[in-house]
C-alpha positions as CSV (number, residue, x, y, z in Angstrom):
1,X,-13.4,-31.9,55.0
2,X,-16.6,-33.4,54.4
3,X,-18.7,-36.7,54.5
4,X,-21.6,-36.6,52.4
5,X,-24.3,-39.7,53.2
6,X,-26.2,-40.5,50.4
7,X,-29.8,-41.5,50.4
8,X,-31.6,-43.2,48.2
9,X,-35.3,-41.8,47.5
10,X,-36.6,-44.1,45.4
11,X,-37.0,-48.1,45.2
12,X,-33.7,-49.5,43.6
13,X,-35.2,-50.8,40.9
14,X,-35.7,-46.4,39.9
15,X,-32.2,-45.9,41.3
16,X,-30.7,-49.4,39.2
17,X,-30.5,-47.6,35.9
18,X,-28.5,-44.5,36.9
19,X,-26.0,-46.4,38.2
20,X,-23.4,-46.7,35.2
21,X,-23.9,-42.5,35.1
22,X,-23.6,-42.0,38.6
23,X,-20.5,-44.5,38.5
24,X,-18.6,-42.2,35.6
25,X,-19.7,-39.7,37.5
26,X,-17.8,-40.7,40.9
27,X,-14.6,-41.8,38.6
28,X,-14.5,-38.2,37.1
29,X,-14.8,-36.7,40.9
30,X,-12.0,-38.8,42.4
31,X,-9.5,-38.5,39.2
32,X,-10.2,-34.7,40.2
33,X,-9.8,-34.9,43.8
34,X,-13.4,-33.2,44.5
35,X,-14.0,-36.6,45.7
36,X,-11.4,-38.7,48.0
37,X,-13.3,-41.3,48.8
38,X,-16.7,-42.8,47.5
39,X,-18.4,-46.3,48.3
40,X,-21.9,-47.7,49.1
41,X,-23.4,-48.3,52.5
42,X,-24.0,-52.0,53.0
43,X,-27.9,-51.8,53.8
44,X,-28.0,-50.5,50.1
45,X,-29.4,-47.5,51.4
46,X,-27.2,-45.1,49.5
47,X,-23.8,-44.3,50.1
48,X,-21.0,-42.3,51.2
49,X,-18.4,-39.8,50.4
50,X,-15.5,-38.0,52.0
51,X,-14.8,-34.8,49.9
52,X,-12.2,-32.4,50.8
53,X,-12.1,-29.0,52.3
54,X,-13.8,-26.7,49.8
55,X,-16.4,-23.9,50.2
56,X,-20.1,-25.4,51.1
57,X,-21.6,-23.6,47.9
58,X,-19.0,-25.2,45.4
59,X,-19.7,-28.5,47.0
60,X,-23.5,-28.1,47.0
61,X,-22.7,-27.1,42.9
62,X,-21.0,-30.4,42.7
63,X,-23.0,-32.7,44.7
64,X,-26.8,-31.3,42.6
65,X,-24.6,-32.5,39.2
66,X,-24.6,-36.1,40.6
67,X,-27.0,-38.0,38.4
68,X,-29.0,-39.6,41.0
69,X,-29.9,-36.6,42.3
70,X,-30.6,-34.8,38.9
71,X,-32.9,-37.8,38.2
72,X,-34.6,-38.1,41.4
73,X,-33.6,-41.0,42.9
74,X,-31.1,-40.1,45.8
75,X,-30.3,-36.9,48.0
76,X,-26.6,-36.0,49.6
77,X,-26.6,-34.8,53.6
78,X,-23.6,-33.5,54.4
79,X,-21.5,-33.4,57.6
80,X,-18.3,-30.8,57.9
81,X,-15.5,-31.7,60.4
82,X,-12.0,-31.5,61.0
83,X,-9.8,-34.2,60.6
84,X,-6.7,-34.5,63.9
85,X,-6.0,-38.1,64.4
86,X,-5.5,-40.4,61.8
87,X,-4.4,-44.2,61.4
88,X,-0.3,-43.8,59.8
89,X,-0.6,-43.6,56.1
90,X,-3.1,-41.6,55.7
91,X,-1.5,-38.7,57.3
92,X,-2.2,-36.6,54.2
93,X,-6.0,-36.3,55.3
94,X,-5.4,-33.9,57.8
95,X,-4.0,-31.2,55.1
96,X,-7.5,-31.6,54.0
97,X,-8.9,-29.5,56.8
């Protein structure tokens, strides 16, 4: 599993009209499970998502097709661990490992 911290490189006023793009963008990842989880960080610095086991190459494919980064405006860091202990009902993170 993976959480990917987004950062914005660019004033918000560049990174304001990509948003409706990056937006479909995030809807299309999560209705195809590439993305489980996807929200903004509340300094406005960028955001965050949680993206399941896949291999690092395939996720680096799918993170350069986000359209803040293909405009510019934002780039991904990503952090790879294993998920053991989880709060009940969300048990069905851990098959994500």
């Amino acid at each position: 599993m993976f959480i990917v911290t987004v950062t914005y490189t660019a004033p918000l006023e560049d990174v304001e009209p990509w948003r409706p793009a990056h937006g479909d963008w995030l809807k299309q990842q999560i209705s195809r499970q590439s993305l489980l989880v996807a929200g903004r960080q509340k300094s406005l610095a960028g955001g965050v998502y949680l993206a399941p086991r896949m291999p690092a190459e395939e996720l680096d494919r799918l993170l350069a097709t986000d359209p803040y980064v293909v405009n510019g405006v934002a780039h991904h860091t990503v952090t790879e661990f294993t998920p053991h202990l989880v709060v009940p009902g969300l048990e069905a993170l851990t098959s994500y490992e």
